[in-house]
N, C-alpha and C positions, 0 to 999 in steps of 0.2 A: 298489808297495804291499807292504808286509811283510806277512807270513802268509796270503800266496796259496796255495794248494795248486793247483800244475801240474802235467799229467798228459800222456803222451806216448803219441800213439796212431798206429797205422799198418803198416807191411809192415815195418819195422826194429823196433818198439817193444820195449823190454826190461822183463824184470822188475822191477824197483826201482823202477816209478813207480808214485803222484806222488811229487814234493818240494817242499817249504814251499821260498815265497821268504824269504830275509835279510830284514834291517833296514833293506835300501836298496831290496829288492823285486828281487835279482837270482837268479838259480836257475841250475843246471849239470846237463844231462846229459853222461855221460859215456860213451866206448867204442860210440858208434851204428855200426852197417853203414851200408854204402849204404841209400838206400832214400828213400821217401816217405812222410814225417810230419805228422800234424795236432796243434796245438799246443795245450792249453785252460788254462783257469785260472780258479778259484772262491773265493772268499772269502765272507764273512756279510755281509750287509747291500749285498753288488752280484750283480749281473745277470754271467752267465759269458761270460768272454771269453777270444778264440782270437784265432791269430797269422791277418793280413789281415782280420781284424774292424773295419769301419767304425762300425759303431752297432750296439747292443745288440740281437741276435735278427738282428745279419744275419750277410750268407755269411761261412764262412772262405775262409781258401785251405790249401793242401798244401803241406810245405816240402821240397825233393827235395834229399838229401842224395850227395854221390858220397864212393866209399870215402875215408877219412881227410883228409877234409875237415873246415872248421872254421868255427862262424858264430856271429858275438858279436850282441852289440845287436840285440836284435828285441825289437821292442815289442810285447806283449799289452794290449790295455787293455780296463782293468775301470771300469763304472758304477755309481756308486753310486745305491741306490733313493734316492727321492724320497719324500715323505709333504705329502699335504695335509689338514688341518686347519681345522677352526669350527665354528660353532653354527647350527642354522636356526631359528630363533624364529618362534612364532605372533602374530597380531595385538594378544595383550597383551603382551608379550616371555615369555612362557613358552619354553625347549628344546621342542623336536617332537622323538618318538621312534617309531623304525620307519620312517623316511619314506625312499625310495629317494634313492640320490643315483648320478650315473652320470659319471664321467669323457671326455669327449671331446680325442680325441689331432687334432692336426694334420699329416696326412699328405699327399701331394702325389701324384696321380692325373694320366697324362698329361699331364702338366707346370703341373698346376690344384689349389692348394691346395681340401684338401675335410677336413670334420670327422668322423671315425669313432670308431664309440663304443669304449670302452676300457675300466677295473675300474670294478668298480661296486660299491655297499654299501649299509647300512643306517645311517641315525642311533642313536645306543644311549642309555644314560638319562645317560650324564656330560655335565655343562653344563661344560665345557672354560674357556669366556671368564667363569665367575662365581669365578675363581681369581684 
């Protein structure tokens, strides 16, 4: 993704970070010591992701570097947010405004899919689907 902004944190970490990724979403540090490093990466409109990052909000891992070693292609990946949208209408199709509404996520509990609740909002006065 182009214009990531990657940040390089750890026992080696040097001054000069972050750096924007390119146009093809590649980024370079340069001149690291040995050491043990964690990897991040933000951008507008996604969820921040690190190097050994499997899904959004989960663990990283640490990248252990030995003196003048050298290590290309690592993948960070970034999520882009999601947005849900509609209208709740009342028994005459009027929009209802202020009415809660709650997101439930699908998560897997002991090996047993289970629904937990997740963002939650209010309806506001714009009637969205009278467009």
């Amino acid at each position: 993704m182009a214009n990531a902004e990657v940040t390089l944190g750890g026992t080696g970490a040097i001054a000069n970070n972050p750096v924007l990724t390119d146009a093809d979403g590649h980024f370079v540090f340069l001149g690291l010591p040995k050491g043990r490093y964690i990897i991040t990466a933000t951008r507008a409109g996604c969820a921040e992701g690190a190097y050994g990052r499997r899904r959004a909000g989960g663990l990283l891992q640490t990248l252990t570097l030995d003196g003048g070693q050298r290590v290309g292609d690592l993948r960070i990946p970034l999520w882009k947010y999601g947005a849900i949208t509609g209208t709740i209408r009342d028994e005459a199709g009027e929009p209802m405004v202020d009415v809660p509404v709650r997101v439930l996520l699908r998560t897997i509990v002991t090996g047993q899919p289970k629904l937990t609740p997740g963002a939650a909002a209010r309806t506001d006065d714009r009637d969205t689907a009278a467009h």
